[in-house]
C-alpha positions in Angstrom: 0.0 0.0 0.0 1.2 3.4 -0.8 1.8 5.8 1.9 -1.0 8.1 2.5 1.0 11.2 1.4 1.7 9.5 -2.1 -2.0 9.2 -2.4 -2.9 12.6 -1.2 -0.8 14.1 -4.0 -1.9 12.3 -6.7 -5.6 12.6 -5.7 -4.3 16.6 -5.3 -1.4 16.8 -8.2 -3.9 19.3 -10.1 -4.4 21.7 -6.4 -3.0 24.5 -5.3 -1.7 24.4 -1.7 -3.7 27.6 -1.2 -6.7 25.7 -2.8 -6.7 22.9 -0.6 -5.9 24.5 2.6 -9.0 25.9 1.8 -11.0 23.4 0.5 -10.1 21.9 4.5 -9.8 24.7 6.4 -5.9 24.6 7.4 -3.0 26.4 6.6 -0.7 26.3 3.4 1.5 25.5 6.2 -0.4 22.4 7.5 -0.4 21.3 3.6 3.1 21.2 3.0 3.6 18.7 6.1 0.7 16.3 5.0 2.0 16.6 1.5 5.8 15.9 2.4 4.7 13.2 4.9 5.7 14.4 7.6 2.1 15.2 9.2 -0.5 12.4 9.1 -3.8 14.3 9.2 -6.8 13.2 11.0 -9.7 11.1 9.2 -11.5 14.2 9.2 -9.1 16.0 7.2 -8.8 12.9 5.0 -12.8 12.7 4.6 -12.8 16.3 3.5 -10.0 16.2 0.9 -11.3 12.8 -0.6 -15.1 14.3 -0.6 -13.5 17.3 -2.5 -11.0 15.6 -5.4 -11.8 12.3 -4.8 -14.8 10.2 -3.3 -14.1 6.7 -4.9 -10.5 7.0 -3.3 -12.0 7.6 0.3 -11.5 4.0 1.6 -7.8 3.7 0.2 -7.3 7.0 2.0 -8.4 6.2 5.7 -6.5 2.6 4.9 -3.2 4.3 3.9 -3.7 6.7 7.0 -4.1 4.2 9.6 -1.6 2.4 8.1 1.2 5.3 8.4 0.0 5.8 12.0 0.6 2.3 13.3 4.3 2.7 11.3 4.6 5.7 13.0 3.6 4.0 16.7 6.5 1.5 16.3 9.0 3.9 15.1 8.2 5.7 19.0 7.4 2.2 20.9 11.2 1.0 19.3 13.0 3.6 21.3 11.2 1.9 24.1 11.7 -1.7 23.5 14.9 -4.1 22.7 15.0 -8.1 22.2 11.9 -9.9 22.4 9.7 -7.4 22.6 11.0 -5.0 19.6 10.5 -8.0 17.6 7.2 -8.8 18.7 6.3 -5.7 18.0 7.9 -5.4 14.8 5.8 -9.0 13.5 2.6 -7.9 15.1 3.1 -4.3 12.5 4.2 -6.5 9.6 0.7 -8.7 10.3 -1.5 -5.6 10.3 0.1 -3.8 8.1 -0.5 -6.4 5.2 -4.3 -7.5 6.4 -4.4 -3.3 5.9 -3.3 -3.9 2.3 -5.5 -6.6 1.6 -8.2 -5.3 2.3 -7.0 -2.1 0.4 -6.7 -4.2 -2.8 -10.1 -5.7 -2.2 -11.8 -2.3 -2.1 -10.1 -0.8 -5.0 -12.7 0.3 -7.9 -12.7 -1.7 -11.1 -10.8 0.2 -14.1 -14.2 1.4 -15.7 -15.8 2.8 -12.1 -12.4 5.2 -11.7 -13.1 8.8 -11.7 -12.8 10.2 -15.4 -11.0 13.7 -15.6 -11.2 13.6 -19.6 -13.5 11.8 -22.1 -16.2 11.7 -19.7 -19.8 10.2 -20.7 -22.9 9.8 -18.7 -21.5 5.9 -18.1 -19.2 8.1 -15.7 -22.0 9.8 -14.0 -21.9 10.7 -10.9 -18.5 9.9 -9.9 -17.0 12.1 -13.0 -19.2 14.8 -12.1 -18.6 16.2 -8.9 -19.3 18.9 -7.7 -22.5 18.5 -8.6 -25.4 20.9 -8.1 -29.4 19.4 -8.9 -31.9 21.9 -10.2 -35.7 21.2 -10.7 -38.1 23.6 -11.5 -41.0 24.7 -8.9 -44.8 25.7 -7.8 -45.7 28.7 -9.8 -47.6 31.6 -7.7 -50.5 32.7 -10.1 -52.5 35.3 -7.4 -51.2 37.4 -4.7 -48.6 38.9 -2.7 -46.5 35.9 -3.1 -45.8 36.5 -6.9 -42.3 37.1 -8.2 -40.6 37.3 -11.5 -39.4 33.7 -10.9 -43.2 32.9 -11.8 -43.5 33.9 -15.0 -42.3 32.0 -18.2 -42.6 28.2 -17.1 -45.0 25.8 -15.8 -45.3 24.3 -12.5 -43.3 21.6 -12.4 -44.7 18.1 -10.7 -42.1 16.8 -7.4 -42.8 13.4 -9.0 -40.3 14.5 -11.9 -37.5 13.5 -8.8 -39.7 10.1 -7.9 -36.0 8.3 -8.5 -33.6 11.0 -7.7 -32.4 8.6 -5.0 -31.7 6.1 -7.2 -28.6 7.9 -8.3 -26.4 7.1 -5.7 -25.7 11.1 -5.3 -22.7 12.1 -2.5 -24.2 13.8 0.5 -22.8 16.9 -0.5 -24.9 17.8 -3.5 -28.1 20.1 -3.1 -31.0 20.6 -4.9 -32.3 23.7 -5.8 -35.5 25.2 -7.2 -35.4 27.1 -10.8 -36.2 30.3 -9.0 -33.1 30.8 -7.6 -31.3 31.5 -10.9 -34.0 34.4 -11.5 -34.3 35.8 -8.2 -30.4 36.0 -7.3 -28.0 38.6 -9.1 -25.6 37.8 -11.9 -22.6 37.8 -9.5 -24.0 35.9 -6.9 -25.2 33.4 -9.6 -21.6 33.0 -10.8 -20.1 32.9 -7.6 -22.2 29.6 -6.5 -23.2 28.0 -9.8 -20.0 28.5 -12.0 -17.6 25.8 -10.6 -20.3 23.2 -10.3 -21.5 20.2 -12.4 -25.4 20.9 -12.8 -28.3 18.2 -13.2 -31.0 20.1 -14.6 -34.3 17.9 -14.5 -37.3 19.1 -16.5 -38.1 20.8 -19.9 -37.5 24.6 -21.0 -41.2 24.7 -20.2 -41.3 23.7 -16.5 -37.2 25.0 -15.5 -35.9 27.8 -15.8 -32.5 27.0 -16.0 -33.6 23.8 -18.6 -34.2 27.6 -20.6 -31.1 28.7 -20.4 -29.0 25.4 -20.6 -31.0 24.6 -23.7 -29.6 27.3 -26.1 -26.2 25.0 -25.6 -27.5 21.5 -25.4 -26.0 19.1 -28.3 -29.6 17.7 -28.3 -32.6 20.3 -27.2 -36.0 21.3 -27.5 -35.9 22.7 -31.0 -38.1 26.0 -30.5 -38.6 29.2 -32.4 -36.0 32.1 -30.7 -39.0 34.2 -30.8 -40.3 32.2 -27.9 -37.9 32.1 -26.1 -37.2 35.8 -26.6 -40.7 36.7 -25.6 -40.6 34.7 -22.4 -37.7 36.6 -21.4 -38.9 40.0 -22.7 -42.1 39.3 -20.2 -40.0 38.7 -17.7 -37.5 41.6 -18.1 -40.9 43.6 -17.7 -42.4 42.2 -14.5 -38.3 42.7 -12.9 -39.2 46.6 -13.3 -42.6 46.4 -11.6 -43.1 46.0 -7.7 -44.5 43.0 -5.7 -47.9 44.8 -5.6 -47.5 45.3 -9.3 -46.6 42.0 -10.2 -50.5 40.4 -9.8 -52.1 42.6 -12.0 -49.1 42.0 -15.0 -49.4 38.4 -13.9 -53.1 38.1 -15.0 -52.9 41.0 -17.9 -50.2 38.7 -19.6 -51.3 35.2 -18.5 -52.8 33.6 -21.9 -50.1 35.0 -24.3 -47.1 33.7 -21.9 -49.1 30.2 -21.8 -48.9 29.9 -25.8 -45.3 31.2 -25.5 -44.6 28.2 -23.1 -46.5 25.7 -25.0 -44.5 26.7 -28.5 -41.7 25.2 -26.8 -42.8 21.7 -27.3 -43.8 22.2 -30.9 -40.8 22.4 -32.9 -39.8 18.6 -31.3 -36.2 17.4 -30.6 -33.4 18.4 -32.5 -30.9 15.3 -32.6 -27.7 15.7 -34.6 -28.0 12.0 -35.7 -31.5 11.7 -36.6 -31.7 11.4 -40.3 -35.3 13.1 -41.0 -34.2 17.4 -41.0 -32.1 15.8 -37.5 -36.0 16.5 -35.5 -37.7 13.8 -33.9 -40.4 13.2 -31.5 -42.4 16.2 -32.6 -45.3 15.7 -29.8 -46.7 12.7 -28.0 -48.1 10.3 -30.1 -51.1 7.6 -29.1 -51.1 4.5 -30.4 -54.4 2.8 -29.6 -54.0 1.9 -25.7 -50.5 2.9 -25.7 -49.4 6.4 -24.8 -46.1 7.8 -26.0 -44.0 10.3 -24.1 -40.5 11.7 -25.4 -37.8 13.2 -23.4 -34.0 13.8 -23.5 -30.7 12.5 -21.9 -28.1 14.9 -23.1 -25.1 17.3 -22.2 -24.5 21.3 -22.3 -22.9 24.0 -21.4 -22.6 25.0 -17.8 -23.8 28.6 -18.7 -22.1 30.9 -15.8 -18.5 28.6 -16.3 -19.2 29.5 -20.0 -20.1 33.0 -19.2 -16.2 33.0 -18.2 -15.1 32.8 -22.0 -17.7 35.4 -23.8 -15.0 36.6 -25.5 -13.6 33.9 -26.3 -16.2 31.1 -26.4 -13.1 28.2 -28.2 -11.4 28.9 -25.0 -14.0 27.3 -22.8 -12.7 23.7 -21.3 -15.9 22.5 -20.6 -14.9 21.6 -16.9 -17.9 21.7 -15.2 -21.1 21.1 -17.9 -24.7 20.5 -17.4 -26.3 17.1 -17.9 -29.8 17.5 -18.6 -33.0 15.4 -18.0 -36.1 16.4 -19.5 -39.3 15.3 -21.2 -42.2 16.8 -22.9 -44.2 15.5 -19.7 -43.5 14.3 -16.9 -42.9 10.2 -17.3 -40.4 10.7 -19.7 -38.9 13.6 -17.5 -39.0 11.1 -14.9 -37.5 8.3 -16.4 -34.7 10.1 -17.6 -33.8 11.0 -14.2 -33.9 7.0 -13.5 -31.8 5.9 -16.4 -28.9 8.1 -14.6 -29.3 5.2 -12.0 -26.5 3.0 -11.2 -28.4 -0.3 -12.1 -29.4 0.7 -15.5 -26.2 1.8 -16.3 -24.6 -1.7 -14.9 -27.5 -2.8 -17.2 -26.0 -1.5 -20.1 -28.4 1.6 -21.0 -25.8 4.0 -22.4 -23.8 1.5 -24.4 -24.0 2.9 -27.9 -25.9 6.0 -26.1 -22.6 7.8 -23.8 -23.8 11.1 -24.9 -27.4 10.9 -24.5 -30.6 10.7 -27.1 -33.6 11.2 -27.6 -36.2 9.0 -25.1 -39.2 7.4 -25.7 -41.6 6.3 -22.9 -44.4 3.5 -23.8 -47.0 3.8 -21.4 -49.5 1.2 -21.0 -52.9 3.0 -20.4 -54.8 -0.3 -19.0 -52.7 0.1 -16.2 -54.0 2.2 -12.9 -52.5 5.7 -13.1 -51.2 5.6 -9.8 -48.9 2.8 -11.3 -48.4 3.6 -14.8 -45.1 5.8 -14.7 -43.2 3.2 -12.9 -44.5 0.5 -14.8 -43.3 2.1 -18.2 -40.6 1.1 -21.1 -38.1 3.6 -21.8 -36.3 3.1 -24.6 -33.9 5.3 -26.9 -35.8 6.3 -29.7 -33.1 4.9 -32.2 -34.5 1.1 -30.8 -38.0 2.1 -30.7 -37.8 3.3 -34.2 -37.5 0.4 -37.0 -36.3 2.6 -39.3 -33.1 4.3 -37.2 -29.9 2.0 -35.9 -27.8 2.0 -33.0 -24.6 3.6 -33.5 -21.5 2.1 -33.1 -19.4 5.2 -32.5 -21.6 8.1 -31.1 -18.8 10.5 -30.2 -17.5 10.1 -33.6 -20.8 10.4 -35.4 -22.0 13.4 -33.6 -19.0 15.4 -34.2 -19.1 14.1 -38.0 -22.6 15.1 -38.2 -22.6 18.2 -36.2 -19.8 19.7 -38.4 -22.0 18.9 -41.4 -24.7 20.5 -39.8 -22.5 23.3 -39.2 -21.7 24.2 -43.0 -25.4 23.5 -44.1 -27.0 26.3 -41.3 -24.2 28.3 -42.8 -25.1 28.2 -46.3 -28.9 28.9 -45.0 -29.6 25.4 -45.7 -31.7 23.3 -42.8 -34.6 26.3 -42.0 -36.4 23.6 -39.8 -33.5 23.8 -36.9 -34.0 26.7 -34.7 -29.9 27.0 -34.0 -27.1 29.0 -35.7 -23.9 27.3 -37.0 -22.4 28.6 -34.4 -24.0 27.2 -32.1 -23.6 23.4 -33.8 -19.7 23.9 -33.5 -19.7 24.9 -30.1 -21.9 21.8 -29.8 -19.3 19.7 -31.5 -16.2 21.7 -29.0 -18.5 20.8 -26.1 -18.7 16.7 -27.0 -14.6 16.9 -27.8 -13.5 18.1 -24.7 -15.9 16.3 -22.2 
């Protein structure tokens, strides 16, 4: 077993001292010694650094630690002792130091669980994706005092969207916030908490605010008209000039037109870069006699206030910490989105052929009680539900392929049907690169 200071810098080789005496609350003094060796921190301080740059490599950690300590106890009990006792000593270390390494070996992660820093797909989620913020989108106020501008421009979203958040096997340090926040908190306080963060945005443009704004940068999304979208925030620029007791009357002035602003986001379907019909599928939901169809999405995009960084110079943008969104045109496929993000159906195989995400589709079997017939329903990615599409064999390399011919068609004013800018398909195609 290594020593624990080996493993502390190699977990850390990518920290500044000054970043992780603060990311434990110690001095750049106190780092030096733990890094050199020559100060064994506590578990606590080894709890905090592995929850910060490391999680899977917690167990190794505390292992390597106590095994430095009882090294350390016979260095000072050898002064002490001489003959017999020194030896006895010296076997009973040798004993527990290598039923230490055992178990060390035993509790190592298999090569595809270690934590990806580069080529990262959802197969790596969540262990390549911390820190990791959740966002969900909220109860809208329609009457009253309690009116803000957070309640204009989407939908109430439904808590059963989250019905298998817990599923995901999430660290305890993540928190889930509402939609509103990222409307009701300034622009610098927004950057300060949201820009070095991993986000899981769950629910459409519709029902999430945020879902809004990560959309414009998704390499799949909700392929709506930029007038909608402009209009929904035009009405909301408006209502931030009014006061609370202003806010009611606007609210109910403004109601009906906002609603058809909201529901044209749904209309224009999904745009998927390898879909070969105009790259839009699953324009609404479909029945199909006592079968109900739901579509959703599984995809990645920008983290919008670490992008915000490189306005100037978008190329520049690393794409360390990204959004992963989750989202459907209703809620079951919302819902089951969230689930495929699961542990067991990734050990089952659900992303193989899909790492970046694709388009969903949600059978749901209307003969069955409603109170049962979310969790009873097939998701499958459209590609397998659709006779006429195939798996791919190589998604990273066909969405780049394809997203760089989509590219050169929106810039010869070809492809009128997608509601993106060439630009926007190659920073689609940087964002998939350098994952």
């Amino acid at each position: 077993m290594k020593p624990l200071h080996v493993l502390l810098n190699e977990m850390t080789a990518s920290v500044a001292g000054q970043d992780l005496a603060k990311a434990i609350g110690k001095s750049a003094s106190y780092v030096t010694q733990i890094r050199s060796g020559h100060q064994i921190p506590t578990d606590r301080i080894v709890t905090l650094v592995a929850r910060e740059f490391g999680p899977n490599g917690l167990a190794e950690l505390l292992l390597a630690a106590g095994a430095d300590r009882i090294r350390a106890q016979l260095q000072r009990d050898a002064a002490k002792l001489n003959g017999k006792a020194l030896g006895e000593a010296k076997e009973l270390t040798a004993l527990a130091l290598g039923a230490l390494d055992r178990l060390g070996q035993g509790l190592q992660l298999p090569a595809d669980r270690q934590v990806k820093q580069t080529g990262r797909t959802l197969e790596d989620f969540p262990e390549a994706f911390y820190p990791l913020t959740v966002v969900t989108g909220d109860k809208r106020e329609e009457r009253g005092a309690h009116i803000s501008i957070a309640d204009f421009g989407a939908f109430t979203a439904t808590p059963a969207d989250t019905r298998w958040l817990a599923n995901l096997g999430l660290r305890g340090d993540v928190v889930k916030h509402i939609d509103k926040n990222f409307l009701l908190l300034d622009e610098r306080r927004l950057h300060e908490r949201f820009a070095e963060t991993n986000l899981l945005v769950i629910g459409s443009p519709a029902a999430n605010h945020l879902a809004r704004m990560a959309n414009r940068s998704a390499v799949l999304r909700f392929n709506y008209s930029s007038d909608a979208d402009q209009a929904i925030e035009a009405a909301i620029d408006r209502a931030r000039k009014l006061t609370r007791a202003e806010l009611p009357g606007y609210y109910e002035k403004d109601r009906e037109e906002l609603k058809r602003r909201m529901r044209a986001l749904f209309t224009g379907g999904i745009f998927d870069p390898t879909y070969p019909d105009g790259f839009v599928a699953a324009q609404y939901a479909q029945l199909a006699a006592n079968t109900q169809f739901d579509f959703g999405v599984l995809t990645f995009a920008a983290n919008p206030f670490y992008a915000a960084r490189y306005r100037d110079d978008p190329e520049a943008n690393d794409h360390k910490y990204v959004s992963i969104i989750a989202a459907g045109i209703h809620h079951p496929a919302t819902a089951h989105a969230v689930r495929q993000l699961g542990r067991d159906q990734r050990d089952k195989g659900f992303f193989a052929g899909h790492p970046y995400g694709g388009v969903l589709r949600v059978v749901l079997d209307l003969s069955i009680p409603f109170s049962e017939r979310v969790e009873r329903a097939e998701c499958l990615w459209e590609d397998a539900a659709n006779p006429n599409r195939s798996r791919s064999d190589d998604q990273k390399a066909d969405l780049v392929r394809q997203l760089t011919q989509i590219e050169a068609k929106l810039a010869k004013g070809e492809l009128k049907n997608l509601e993106l800018s060439a630009d926007q398909a190659r920073a689609c195609r940087v964002l998939i690169e350098r994952l």
